[in-house]
C-alpha positions in Angstrom: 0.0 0.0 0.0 1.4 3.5 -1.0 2.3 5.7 1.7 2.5 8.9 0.1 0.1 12.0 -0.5 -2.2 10.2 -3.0 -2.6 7.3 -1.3 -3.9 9.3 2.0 -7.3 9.9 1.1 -9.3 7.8 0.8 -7.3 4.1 0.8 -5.4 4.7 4.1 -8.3 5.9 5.8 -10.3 3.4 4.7 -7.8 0.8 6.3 -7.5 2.7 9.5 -11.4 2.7 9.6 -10.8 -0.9 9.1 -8.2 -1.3 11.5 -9.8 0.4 14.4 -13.3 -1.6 13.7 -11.7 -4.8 14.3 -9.4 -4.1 16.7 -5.8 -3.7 15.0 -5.1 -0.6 16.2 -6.7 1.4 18.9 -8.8 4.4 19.5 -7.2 7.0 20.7 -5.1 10.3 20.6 -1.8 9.5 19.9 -0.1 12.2 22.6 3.1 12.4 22.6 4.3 11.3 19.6 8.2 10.5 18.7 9.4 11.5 15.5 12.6 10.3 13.8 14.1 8.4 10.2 12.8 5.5 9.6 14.0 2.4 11.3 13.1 -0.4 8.9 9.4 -1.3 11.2 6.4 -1.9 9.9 3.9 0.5 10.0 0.6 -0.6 11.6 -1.4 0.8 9.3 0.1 0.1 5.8 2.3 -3.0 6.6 5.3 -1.9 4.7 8.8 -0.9 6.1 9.5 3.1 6.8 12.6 3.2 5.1 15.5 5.4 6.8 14.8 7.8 4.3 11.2 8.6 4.7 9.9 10.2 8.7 9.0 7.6 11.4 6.3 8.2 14.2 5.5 6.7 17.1 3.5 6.3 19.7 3.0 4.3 22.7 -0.2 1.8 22.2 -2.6 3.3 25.4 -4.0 -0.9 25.8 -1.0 -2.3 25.9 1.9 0.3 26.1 3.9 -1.2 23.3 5.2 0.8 20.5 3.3 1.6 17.4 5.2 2.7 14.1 3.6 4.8 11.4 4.3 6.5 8.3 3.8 10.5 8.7 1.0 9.9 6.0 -0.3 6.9 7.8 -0.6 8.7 11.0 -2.5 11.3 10.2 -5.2 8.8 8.7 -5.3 6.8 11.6 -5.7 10.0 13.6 -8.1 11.6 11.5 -10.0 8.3 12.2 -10.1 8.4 15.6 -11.1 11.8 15.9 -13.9 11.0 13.2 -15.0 8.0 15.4 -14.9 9.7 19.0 -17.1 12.7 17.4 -19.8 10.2 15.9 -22.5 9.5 18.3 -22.2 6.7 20.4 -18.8 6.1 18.8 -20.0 4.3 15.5 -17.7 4.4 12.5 -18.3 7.0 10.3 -19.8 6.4 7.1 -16.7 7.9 3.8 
């Protein structure tokens, strides 16, 4: 899955949606957030490695407390998710 600018709109936040329906990543506000190159992880949201070249963020996982790895671009879908999710009533995903 493409991380960059086109890929945010609507693919990436369809997979967040996804990913925070069935439980793959959690709801929440990711505060603070750690910012550095790329260290060859995963991202959570997209699957594929952030490279040393491209910007790294993470976050610790409020569940659980272990480290979550995102692409800038695939943070601020998963993000936007959330925030879309905690304003719908009674929490319900909202609808693209």
């Amino acid at each position: 899955m493409p991380c960059g600018p086109p890929a945010f709109n609507d693919e990436l936040r369809e997979s967040a949606r996804t990913r925070i329906g069935d439980g793959r990543l959690p709801l929440m506000s990711a505060h603070p957030v750690i910012t550095g190159y790329g260290s060859g992880a995963a991202c959570h949201l997209s699957g594929q490695p952030i490279e040393p070249h491209q910007v790294e963020h993470e976050v610790s996982n409020a569940r659980d407390g272990r480290s979550l790895s995102f692409h800038v671009t695939c943070h601020a879908a998963w993000q936007l998710e959330c925030r879309a999710r905690a304003s719908a009533p009674n929490g319900a995903p909202p609808h693209p």
